[in-house]
Backbone as CSV, one residue per row, in Angstrom:
resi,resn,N_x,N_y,N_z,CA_x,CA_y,CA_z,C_x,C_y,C_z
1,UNK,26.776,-29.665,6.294,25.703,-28.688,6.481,24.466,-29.395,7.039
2,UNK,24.054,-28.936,8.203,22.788,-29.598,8.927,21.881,-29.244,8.086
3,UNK,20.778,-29.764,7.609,19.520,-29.574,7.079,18.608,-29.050,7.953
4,UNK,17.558,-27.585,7.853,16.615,-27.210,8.363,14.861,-27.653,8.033
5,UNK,14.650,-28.040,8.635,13.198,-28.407,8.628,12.413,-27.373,8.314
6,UNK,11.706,-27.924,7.390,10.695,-26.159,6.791,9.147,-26.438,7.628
7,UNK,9.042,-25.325,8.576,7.687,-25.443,9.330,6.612,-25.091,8.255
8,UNK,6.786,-24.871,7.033,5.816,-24.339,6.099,5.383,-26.095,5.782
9,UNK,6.267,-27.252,5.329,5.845,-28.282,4.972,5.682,-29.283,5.835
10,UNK,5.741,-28.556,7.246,5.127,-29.887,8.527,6.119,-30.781,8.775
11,UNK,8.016,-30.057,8.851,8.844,-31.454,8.699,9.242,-31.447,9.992
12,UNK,8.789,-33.111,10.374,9.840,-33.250,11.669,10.164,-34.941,11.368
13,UNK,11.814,-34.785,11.062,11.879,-36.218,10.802,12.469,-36.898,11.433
14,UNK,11.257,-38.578,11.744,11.895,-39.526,12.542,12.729,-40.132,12.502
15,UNK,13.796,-40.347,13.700,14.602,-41.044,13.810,14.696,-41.547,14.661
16,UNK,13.673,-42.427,15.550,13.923,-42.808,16.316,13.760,-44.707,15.837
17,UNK,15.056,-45.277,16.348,15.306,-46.865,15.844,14.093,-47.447,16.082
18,UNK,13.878,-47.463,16.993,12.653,-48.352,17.532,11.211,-48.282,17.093
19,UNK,10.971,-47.031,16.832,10.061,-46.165,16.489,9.612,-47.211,14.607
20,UNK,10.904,-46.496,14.249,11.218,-47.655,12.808,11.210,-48.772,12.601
21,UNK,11.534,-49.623,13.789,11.423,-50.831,13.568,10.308,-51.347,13.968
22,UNK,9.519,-50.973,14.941,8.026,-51.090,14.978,7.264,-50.658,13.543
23,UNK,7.383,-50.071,13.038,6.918,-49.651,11.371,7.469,-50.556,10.704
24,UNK,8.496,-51.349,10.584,8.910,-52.466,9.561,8.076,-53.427,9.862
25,UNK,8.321,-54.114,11.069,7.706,-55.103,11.568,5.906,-55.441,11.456
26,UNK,5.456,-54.139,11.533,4.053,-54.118,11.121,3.405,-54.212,9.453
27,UNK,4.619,-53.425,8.755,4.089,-53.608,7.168,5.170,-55.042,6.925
28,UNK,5.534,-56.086,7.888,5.232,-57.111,6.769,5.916,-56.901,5.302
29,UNK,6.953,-56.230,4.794,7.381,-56.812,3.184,8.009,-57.749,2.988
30,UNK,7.465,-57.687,1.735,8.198,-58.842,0.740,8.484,-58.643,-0.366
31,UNK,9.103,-59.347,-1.362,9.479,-59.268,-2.650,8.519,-58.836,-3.469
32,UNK,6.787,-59.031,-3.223,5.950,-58.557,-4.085,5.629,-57.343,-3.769
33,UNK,5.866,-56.849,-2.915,5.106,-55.560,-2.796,5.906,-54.316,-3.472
34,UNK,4.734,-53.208,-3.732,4.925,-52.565,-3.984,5.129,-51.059,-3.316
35,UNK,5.984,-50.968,-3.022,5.833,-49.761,-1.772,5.936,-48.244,-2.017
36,UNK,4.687,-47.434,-0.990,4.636,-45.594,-1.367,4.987,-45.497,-0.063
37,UNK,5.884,-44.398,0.053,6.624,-43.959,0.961,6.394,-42.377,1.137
38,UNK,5.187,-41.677,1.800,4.820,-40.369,1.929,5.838,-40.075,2.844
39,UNK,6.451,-38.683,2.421,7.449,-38.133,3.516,8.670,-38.522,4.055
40,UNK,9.218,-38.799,3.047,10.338,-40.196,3.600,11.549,-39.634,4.658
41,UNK,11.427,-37.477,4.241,12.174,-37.177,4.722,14.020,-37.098,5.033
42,UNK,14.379,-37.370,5.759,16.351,-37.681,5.337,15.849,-39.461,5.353
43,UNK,15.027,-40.554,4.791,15.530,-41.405,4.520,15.638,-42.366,5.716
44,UNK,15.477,-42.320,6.819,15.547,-42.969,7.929,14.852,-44.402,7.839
45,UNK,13.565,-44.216,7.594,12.982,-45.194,7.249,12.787,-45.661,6.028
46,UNK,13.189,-45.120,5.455,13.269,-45.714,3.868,14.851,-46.260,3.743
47,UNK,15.266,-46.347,4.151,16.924,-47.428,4.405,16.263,-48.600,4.820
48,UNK,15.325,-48.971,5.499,15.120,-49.930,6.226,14.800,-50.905,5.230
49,UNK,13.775,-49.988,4.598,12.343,-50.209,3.371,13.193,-50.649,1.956
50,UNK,14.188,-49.937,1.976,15.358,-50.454,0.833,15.255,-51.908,0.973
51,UNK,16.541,-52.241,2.525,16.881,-53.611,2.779,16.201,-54.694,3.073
52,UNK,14.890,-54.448,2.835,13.562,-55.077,2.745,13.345,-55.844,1.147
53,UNK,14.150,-55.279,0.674,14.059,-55.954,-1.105,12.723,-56.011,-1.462
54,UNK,11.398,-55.131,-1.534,10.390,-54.948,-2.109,10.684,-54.999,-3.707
55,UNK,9.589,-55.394,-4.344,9.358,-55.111,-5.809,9.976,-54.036,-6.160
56,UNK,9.198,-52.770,-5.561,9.418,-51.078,-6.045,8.898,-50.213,-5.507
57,UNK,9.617,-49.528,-5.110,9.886,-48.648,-3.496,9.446,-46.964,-4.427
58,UNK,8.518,-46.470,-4.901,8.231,-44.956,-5.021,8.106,-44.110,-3.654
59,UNK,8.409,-42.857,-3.364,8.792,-42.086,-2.354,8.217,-40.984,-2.736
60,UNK,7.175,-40.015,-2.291,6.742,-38.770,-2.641,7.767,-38.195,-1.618
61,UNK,8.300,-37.161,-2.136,9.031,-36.004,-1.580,8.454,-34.860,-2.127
62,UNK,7.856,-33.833,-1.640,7.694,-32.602,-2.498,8.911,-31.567,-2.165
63,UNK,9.591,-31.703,-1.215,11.030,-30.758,-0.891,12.066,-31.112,-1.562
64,UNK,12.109,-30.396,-2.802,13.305,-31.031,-3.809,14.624,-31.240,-3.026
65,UNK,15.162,-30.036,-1.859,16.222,-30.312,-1.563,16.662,-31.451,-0.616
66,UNK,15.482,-31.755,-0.167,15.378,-33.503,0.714,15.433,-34.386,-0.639
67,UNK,14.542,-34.642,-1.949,14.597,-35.497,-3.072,16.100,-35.487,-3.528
68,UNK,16.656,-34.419,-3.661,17.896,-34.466,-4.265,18.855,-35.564,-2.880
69,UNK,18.848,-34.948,-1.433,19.424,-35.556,-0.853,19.157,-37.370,-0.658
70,UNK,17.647,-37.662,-1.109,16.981,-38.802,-1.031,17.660,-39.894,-2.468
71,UNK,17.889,-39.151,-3.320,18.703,-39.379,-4.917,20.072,-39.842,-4.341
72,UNK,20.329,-38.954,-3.426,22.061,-39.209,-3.825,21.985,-40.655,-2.858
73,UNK,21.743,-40.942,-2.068,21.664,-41.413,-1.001,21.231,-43.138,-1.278
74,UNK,20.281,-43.192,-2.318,19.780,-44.701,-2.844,19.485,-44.478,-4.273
75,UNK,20.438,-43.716,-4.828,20.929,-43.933,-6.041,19.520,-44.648,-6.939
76,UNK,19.388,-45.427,-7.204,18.573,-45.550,-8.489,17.795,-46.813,-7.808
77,UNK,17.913,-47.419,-6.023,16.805,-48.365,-5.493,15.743,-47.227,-5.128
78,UNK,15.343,-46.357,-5.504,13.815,-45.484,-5.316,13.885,-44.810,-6.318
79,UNK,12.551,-44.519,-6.730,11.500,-43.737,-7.967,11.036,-42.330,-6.361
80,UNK,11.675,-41.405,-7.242,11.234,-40.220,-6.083,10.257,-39.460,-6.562
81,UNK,9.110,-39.214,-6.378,8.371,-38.360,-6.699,7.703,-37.309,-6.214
82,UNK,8.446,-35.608,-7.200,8.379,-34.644,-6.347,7.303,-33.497,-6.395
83,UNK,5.995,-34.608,-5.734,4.661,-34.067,-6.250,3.964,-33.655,-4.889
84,UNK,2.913,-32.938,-4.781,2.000,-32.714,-3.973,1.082,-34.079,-3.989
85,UNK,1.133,-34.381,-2.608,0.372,-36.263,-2.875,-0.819,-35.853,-2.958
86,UNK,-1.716,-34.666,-2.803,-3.189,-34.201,-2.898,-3.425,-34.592,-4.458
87,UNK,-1.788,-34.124,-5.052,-2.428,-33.528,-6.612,-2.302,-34.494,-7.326
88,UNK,-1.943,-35.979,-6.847,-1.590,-37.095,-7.998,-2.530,-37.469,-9.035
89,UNK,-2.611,-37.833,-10.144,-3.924,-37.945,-10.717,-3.882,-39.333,-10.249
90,UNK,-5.309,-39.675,-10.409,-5.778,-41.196,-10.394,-5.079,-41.777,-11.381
91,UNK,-4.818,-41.852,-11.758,-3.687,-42.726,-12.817,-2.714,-43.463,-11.921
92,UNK,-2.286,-42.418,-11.406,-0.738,-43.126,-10.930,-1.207,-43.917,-9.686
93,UNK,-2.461,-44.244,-9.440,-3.095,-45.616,-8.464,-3.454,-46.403,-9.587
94,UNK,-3.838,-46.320,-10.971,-4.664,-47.069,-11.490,-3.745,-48.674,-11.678
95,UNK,-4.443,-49.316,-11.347,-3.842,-51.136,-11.950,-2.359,-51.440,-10.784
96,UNK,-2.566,-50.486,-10.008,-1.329,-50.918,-9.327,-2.024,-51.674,-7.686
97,UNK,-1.170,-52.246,-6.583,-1.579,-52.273,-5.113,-0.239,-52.110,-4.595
98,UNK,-0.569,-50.889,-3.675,0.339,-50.760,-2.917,0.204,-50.870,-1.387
99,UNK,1.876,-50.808,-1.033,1.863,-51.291,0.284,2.081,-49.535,1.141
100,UNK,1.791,-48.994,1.476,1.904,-47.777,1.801,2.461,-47.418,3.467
101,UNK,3.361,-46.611,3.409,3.735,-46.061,4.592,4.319,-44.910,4.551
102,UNK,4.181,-44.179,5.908,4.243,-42.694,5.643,3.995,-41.912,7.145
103,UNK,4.963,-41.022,7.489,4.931,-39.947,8.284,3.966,-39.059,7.887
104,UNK,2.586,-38.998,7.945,1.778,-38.080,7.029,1.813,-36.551,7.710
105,UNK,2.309,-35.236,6.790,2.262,-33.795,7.182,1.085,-33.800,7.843
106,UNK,1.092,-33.411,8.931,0.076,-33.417,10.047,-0.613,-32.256,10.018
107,UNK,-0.260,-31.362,8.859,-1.589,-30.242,8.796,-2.307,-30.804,7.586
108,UNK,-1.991,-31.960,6.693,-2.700,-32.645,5.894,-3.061,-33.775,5.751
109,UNK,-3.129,-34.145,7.103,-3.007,-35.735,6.761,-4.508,-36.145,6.600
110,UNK,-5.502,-35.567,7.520,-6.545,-36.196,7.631,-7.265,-36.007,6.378
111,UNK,-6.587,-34.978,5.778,-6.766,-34.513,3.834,-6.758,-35.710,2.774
112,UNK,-5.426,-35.868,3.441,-4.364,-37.051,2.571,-5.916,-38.427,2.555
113,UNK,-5.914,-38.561,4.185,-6.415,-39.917,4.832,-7.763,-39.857,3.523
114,UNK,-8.729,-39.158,3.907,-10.071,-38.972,3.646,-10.205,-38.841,1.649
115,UNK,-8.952,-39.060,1.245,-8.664,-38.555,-0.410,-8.714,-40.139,-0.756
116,UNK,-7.641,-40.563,0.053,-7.358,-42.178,-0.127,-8.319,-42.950,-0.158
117,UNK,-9.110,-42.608,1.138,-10.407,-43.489,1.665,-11.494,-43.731,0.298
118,UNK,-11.582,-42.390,-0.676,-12.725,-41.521,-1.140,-12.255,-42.556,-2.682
119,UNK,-11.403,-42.962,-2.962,-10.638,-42.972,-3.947,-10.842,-44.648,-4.115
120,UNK,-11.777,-44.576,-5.310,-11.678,-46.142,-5.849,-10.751,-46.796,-6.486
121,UNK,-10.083,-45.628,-6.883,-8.955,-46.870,-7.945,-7.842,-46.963,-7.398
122,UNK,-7.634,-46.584,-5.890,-6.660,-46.897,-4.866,-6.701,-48.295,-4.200
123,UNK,-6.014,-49.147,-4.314,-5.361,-50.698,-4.091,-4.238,-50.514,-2.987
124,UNK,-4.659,-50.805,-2.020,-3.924,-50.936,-1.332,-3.229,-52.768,-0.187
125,UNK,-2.781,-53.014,-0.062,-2.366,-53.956,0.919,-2.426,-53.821,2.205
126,UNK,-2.156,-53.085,2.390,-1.923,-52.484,3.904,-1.857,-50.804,4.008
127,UNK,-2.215,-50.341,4.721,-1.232,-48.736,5.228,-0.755,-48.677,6.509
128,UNK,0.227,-48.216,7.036,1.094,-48.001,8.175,1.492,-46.434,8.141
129,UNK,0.674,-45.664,8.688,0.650,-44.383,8.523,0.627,-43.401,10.171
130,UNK,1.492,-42.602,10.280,1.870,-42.083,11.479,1.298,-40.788,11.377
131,UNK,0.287,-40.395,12.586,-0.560,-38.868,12.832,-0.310,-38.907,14.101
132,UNK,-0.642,-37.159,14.281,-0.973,-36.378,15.903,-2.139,-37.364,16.057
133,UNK,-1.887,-37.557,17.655,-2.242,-38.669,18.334,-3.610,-38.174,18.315
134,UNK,-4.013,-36.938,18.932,-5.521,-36.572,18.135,-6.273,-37.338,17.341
135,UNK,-5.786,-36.819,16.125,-6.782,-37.088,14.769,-6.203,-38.596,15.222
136,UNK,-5.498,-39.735,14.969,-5.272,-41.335,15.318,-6.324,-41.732,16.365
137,UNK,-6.862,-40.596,17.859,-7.958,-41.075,18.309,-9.066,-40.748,17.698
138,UNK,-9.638,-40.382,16.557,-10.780,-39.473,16.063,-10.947,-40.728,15.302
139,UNK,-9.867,-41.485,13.845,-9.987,-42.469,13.146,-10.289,-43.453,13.877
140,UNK,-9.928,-44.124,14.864,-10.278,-45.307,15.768,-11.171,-44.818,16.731
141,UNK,-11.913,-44.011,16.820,-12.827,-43.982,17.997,-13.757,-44.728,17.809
142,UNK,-14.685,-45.251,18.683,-15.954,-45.720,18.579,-17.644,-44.961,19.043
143,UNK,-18.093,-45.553,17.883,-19.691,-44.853,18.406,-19.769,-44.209,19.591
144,UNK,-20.694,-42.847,19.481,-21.068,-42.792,21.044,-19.796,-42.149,21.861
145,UNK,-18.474,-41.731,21.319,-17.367,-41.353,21.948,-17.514,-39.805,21.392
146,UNK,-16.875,-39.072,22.211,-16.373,-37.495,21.666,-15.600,-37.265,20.329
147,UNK,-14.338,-38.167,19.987,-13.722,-38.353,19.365,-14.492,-39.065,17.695
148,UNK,-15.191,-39.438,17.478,-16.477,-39.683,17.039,-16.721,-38.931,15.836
149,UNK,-15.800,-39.219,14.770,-16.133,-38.052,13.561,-16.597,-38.683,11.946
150,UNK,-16.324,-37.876,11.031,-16.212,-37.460,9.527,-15.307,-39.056,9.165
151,UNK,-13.974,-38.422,9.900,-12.827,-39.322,9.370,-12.956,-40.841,9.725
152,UNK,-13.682,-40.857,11.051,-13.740,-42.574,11.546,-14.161,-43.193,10.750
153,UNK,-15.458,-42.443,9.869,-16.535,-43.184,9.079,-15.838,-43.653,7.858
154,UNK,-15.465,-42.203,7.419,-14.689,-42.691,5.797,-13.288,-43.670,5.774
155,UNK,-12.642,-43.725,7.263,-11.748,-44.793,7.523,-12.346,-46.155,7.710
156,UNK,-13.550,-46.487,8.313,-13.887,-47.786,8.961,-14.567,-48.259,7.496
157,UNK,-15.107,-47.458,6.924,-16.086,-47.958,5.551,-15.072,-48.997,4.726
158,UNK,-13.867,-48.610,4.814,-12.594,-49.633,3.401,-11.873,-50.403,4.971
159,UNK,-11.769,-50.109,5.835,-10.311,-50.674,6.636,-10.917,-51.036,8.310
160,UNK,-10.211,-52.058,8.273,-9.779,-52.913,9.848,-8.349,-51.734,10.200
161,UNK,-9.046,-51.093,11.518,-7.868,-50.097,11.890,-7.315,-50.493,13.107
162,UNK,-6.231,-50.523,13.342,-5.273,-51.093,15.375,-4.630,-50.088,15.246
163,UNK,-4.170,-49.514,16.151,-2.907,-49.252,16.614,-1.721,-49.726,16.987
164,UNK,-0.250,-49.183,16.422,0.513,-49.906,16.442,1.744,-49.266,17.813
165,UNK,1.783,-48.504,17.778,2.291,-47.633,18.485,2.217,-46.321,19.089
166,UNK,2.608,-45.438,20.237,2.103,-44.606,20.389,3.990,-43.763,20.465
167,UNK,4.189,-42.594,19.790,5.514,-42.029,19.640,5.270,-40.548,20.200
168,UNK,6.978,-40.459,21.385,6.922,-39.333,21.815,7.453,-38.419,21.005
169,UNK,7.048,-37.018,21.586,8.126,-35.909,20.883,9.738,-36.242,20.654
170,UNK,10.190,-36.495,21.326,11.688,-36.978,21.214,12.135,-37.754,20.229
171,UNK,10.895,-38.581,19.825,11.720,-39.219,18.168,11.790,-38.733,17.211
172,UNK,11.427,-37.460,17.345,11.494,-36.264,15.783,13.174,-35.570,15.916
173,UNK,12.984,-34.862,14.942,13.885,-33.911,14.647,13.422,-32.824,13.803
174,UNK,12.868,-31.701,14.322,12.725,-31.205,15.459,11.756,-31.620,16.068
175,UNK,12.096,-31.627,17.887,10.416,-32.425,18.371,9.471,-31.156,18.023
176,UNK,8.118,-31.921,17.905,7.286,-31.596,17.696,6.321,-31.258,18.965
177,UNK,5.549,-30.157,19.096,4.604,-29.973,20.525,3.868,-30.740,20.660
178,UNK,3.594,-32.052,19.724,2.124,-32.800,20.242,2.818,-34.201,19.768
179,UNK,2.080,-34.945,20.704,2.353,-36.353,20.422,1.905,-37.278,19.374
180,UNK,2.321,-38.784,19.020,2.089,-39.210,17.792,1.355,-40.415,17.774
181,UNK,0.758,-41.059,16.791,0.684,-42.294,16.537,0.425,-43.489,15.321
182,UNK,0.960,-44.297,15.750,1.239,-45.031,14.679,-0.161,-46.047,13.896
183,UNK,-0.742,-46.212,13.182,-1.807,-46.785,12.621,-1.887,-47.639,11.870
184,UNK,-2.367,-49.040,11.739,-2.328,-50.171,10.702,-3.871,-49.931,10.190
185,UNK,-3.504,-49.847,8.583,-4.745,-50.027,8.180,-4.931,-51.175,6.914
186,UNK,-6.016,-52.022,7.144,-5.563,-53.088,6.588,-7.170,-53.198,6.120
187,UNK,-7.264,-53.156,4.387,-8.395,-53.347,3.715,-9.256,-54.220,4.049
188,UNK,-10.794,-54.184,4.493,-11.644,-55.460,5.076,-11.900,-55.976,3.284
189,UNK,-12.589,-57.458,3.587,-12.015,-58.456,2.335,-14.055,-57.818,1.505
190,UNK,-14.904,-57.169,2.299,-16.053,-57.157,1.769,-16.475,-55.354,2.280
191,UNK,-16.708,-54.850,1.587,-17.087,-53.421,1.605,-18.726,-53.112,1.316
192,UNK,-19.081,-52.257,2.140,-20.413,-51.398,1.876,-20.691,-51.021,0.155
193,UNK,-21.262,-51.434,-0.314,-21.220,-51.013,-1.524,-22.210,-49.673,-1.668
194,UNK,-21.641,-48.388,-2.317,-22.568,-47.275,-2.479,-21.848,-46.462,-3.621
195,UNK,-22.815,-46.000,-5.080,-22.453,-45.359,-6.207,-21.364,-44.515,-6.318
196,UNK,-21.286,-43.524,-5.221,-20.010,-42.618,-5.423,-19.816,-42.429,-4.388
197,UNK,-18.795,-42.490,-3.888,-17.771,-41.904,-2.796,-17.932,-40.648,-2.180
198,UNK,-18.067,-39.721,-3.218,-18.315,-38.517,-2.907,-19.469,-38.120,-2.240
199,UNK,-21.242,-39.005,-2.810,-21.717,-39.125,-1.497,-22.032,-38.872,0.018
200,UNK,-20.848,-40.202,0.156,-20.568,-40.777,1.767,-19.743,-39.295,2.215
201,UNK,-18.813,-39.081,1.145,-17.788,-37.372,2.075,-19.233,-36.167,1.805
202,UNK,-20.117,-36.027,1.109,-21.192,-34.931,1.547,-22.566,-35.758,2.714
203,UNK,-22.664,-36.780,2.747,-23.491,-36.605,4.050,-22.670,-36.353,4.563
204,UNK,-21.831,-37.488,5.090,-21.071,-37.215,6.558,-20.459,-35.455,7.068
205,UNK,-20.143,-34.827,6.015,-20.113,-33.333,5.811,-20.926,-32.524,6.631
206,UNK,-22.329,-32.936,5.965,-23.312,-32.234,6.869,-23.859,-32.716,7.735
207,UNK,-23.907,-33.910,8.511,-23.888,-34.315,9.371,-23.415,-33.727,10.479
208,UNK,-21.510,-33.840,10.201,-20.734,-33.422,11.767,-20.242,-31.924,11.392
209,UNK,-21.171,-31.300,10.194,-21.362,-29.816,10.761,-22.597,-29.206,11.907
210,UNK,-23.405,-30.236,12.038,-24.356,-30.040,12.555,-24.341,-31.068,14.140
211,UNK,-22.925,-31.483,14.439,-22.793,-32.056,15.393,-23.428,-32.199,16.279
212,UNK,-23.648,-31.496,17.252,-24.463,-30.947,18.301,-25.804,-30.473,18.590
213,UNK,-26.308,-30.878,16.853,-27.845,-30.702,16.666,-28.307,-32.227,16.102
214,UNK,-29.660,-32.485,16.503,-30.373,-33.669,16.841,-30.485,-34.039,14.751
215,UNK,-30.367,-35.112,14.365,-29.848,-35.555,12.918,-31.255,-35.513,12.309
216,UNK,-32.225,-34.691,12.688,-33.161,-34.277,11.857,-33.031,-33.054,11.281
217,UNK,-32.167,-32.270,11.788,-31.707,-30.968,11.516,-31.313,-31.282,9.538
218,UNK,-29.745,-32.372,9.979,-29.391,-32.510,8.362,-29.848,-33.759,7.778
219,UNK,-30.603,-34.934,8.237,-31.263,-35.210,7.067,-32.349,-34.399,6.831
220,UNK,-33.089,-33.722,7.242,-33.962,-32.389,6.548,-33.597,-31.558,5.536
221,UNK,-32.051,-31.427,5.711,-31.109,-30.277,4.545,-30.711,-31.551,3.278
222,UNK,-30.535,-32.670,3.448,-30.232,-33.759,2.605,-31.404,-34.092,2.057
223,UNK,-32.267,-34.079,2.491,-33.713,-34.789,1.583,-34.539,-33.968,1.270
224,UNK,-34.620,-32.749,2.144,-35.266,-31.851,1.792,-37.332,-32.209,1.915
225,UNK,-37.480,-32.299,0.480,-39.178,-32.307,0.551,-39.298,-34.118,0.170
226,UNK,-38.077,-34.869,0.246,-38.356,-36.463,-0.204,-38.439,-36.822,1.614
227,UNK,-39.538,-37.965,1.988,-39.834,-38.498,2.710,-38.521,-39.555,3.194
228,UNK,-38.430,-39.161,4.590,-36.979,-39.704,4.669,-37.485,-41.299,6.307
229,UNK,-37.608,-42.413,6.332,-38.395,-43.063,7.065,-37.318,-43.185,8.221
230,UNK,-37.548,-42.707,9.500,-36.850,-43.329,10.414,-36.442,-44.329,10.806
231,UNK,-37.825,-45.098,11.126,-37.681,-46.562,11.206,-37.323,-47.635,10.410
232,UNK,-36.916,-47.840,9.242,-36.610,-48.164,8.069,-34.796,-48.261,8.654
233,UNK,-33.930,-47.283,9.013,-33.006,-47.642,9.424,-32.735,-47.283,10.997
234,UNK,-34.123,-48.030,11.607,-33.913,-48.118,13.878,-33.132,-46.685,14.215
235,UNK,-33.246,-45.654,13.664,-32.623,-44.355,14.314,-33.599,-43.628,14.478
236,UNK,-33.530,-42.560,15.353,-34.294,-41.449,16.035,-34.202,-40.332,15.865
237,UNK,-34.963,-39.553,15.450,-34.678,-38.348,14.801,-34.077,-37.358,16.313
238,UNK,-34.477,-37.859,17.486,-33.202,-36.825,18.398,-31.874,-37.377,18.534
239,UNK,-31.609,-38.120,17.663,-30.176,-38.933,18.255,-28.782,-37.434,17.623
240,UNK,-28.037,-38.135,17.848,-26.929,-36.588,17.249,-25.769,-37.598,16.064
241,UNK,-25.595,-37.049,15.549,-24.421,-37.869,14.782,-23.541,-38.868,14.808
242,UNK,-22.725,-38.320,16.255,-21.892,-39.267,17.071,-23.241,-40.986,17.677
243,UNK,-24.046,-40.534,17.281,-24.651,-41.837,18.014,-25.122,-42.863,17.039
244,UNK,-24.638,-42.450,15.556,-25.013,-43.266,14.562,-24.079,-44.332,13.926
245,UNK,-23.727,-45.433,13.969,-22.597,-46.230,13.662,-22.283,-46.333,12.071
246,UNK,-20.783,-46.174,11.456,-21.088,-46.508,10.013,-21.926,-47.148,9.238
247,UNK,-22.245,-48.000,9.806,-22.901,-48.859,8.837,-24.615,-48.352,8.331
248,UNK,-25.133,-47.669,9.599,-26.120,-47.046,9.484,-25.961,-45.689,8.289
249,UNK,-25.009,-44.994,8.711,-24.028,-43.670,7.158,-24.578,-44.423,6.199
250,UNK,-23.679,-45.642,6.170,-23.280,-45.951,4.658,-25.175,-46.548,4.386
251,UNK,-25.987,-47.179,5.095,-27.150,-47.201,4.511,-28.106,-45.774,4.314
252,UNK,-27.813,-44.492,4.876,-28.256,-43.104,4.795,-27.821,-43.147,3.430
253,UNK,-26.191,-43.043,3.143,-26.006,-42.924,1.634,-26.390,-43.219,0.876
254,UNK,-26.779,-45.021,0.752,-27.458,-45.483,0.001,-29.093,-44.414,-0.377
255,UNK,-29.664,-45.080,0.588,-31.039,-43.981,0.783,-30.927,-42.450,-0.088
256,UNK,-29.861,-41.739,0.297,-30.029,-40.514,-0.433,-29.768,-40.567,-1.833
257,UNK,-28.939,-41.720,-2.371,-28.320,-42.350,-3.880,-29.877,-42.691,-4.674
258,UNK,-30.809,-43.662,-4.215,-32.159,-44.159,-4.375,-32.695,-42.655,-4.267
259,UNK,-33.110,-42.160,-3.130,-34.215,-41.446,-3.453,-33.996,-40.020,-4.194
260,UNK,-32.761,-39.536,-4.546,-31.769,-38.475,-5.135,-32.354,-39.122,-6.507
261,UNK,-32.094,-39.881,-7.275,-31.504,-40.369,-8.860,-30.677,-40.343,-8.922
């Protein structure tokens, strides 16, 4: 019996060799790692990830009838777990580092991405994570580009991002209408330090809702009646969002953390 792909859960699964073996080759395992496997799907790449002899290979599946087929298939070398990856509690990151890879559902990924990013008690080693080539140019864009968003910021703030590959429709099953790509994300060794996370996801919020309006618009809605100094961080109150580099965000955050309480 052929298996049908449910367009309700975003499935199109890869099989293309090469495709896979460019994804091995980039996450690098070894015996210590610990590996999450979003979407593993019929298993294609998680055969690989098996014969890789990692520590301990967990697999979110939320399509029981793929988990069951994922069960029979590697027997008791994977921990399957048949959860919504939105809904995991922080627990099941706590005290662990993982090595992460994943076909991410492409009507959630930048969900998924921006949860991870947001998320302190997430340890990671690496991620090797595959999106519509879109949102993959939006995370790697640079200052000053169209592509220029929300997600670049809350990606560049924890991670050194490359590209690893770029994948056509043809390596799915079923192809998919838009093209793909492949992403290394690899934790920088010193981070922006700022109180809460949540924060950095409400400026940047109102920020690139206000895209196209000059960034006095929303630090005015962020500070309101507190004196907010331009020059203090070299920006211009006509500049637009896209023209502000993380690092400048993550000192706004700060600023609104201080002059907030």
């Amino acid at each position: 019996m052929q298996l049908k792909p449910k367009k309700s859960l975003g499935q199109n699964f890869l099989h293309d060799k090469n495709i896979i073996d460019k994804i091995i080759h980039a996450s690098n395992i070894d015996s210590n790692d610990e590996i999450l496997e979003v979407g593993p799907g019929t298993g294609n790449l998680t055969e690989l990830i098996v014969s890789q002899n990692p520590k301990k290979i967990d697999v979110i599946e939320k399509d029981k009838n793929l988990a069951s087929i994922l069960e029979k298939k590697f027997l008791n070398k994977i921990n399957i777990i048949t959860e919504d990856i939105l809904k995991l509690p922080d627990k099941f990151y706590t005290g662990r580092n993982f090595l992460i890879l994943g076909n991410l559902p492409y009507n959630i990924s930048t969900k998924i991405l921006s949860t991870w990013c947001l998320n302190n008690e997430l340890n990671v080693s690496k991620m090797i994570l595959m999106f519509q080539k879109e949102v993959a140019e939006r995370i790697i864009a640079d200052v000053n580009s169209k592509n220029y968003s929300r997600i670049t910021i809350l990606s560049k703030w924890k991670f050194n991002i490359r590209k690893v590959t770029d994948v056509k429709p043809n390596s799915f099953f079923p192809k998919p209408k838009v093209h793909s790509t492949v992403l290394e994300f690899t934790p920088k060794k010193k981070i922006h330090q700022i109180e809460d996370p949540k924060n950095l996801e409400k400026v940047t919020k109102v920020f690139f809702s206000q895209r196209r309006k000059m960034i006095k618009k929303p630090i005015n809605i962020l500070f309101k009646n507190l004196k907010f100094d331009y020059r203090k961080f070299n920006i211009n109150p006509s500049d637009r969002p896209q023209n502000l580099n993380v690092d400048k965000y993550l000192k706004i955050v700060n600023e609104y953390e201080n002059l907030r309480g």
